[in-house]
N, C-alpha and C positions, 0 to 999 in steps of 0.2 A: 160423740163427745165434742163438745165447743174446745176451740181452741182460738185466742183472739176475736173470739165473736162467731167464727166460720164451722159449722160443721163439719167433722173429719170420722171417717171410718179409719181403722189401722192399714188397711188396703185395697187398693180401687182400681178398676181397669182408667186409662187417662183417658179422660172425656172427648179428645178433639183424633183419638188416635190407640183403639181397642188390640192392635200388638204391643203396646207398653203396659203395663203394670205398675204401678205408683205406688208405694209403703214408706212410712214412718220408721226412718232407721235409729232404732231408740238405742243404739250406742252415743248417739248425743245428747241422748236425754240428760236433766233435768235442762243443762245446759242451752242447749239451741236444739231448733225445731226444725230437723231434715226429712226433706222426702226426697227417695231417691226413686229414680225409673231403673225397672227390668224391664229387661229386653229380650234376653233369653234365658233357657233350663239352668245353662252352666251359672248363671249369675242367681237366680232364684236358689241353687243350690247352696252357692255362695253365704248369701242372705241368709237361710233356716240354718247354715252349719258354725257360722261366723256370727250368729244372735246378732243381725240385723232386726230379726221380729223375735220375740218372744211369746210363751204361754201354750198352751195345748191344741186352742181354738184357732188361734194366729196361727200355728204350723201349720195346721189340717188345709187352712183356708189358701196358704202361702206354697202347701204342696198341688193343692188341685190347679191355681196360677202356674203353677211353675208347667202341669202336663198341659195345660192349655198350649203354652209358649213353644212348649215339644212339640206339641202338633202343628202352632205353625210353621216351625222349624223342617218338621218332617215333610210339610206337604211340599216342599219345594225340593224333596228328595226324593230319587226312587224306589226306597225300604221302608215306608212310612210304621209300618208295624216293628222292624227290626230296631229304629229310630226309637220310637215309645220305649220300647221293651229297654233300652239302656235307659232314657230320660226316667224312669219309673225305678229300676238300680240307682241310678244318680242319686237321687233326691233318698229316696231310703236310708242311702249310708250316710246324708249325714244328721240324720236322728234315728237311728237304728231300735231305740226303746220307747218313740214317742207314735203310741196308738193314732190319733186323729191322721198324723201323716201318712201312715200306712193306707188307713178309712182312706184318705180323700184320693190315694193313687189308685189304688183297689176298683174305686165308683169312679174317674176320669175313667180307670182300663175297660169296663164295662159298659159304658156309656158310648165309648170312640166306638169298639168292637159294632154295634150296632150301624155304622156310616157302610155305607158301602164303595163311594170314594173319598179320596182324600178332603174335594171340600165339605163333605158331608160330616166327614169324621173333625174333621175345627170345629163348623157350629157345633156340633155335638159338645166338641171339650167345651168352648165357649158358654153353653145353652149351662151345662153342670158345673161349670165353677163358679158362675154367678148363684145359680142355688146353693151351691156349698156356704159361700157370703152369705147370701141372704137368710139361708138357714141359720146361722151359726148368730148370727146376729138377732135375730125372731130366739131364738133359745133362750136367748141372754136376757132379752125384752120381755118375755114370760117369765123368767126368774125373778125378774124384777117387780110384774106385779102380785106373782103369788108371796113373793116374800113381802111385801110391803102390806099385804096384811096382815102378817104374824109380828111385824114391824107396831103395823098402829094396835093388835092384841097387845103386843106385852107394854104398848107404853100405857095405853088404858086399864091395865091393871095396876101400873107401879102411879097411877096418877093422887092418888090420896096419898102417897108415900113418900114424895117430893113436895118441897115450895117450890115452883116456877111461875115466874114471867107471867107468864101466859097458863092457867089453869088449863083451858079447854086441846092446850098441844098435849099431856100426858106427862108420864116420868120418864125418865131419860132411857134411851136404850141401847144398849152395846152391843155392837156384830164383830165376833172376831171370826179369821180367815187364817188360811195355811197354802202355802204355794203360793203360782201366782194366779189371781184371780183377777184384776181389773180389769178395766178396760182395756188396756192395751195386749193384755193378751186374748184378747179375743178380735171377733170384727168392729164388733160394736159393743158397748154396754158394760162387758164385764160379765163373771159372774155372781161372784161374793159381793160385787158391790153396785149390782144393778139393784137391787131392793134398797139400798141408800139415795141412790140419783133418783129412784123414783121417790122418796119420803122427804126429799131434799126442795 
């Protein structure tokens, strides 16, 4: 999503400094436009429980951040597993009903297990939260061009049906949604309204 011209994910590792984590704190929204840095679990926790992020996509993506941040946390400790296993409790309780978060602790814990030391098991969290991102955003982007053709279907059907402007755009077409679905709850894109940004 553009914002002032700039492209923006809802959350991003900080470019000059990959132990920070950078999100769009949409308790200011429509208002002003914050991004705030995590720095650690307790504050990520903070974020997903405080609806700092919102949406299903933004949690999952916002809990996988948050075990990365655990692991750096941990490596500088000497219970690195005992470390996780609370930061993984953390994060949980505070969305206890919300599937994606659960997923994205779930695959961090699976993924770290595999390190055989502490630096090993960072990249690891590192290496899976950016797929988590990356995934969640590619979903959303496939959403958008499968639906953007049932999009130009139904307008090319309702096109003899309307006067418009422009004959060769079609009839008009209405997408309605439930929950939250934009972009901002997700990484990128949206999902109710990635097939709009793409018709757009």
């Amino acid at each position: 999503m553009k914002v002032g011209g700039q492209h923006f994910r809802t959350i991003w590792l900080k470019p000059d400094d990959e132990c920070v984590v950078e999100l769009i704190d949409q308790r200011f929204l429509p208002y002003r436009f914050v991004i705030e840095d995590v720095r650690t679990v307790e504050q990520m926790a903070t974020a997903i429980r405080d609806m700092h992020v919102r949406g299903a996509g933004l949690i999952g993506a916002s809990a996988g951040y948050g075990m990365y941040l655990a692991a750096i946390e941990g490596a500088s400790r000497g219970s690195f597993d005992e470390h996780m296993t609370r930061a993984a409790a953390q994060l949980k309780a505070t969305r206890p009903t919300a599937v994606n978060l659960s997923w994205a602790i779930e695959r961090q814990l699976k993924s770290i297990a595999e390190g055989k030391s502490a630096g090993e098991k960072v990249a690891l969290a590192l290496r899976t939260t950016k797929l988590i991102a990356d995934e969640d955003a590619e979903h959303c982007r496939m959403i958008g061009q499968h639906g953007l053709k049932l999009i130009q279907q139904i307008a090319q059907k309702k096109a003899g049906k309307f006067a418009t402007a422009n004959p060769s755009c079609g009839g008009p077409v209405n997408v309605l949604t439930h929950c939250n679905a934009g972009w901002l709850a997700f990484v990128d894109y949206g999902s109710a309204t990635s097939p709009i940004y793409a018709a757009h």
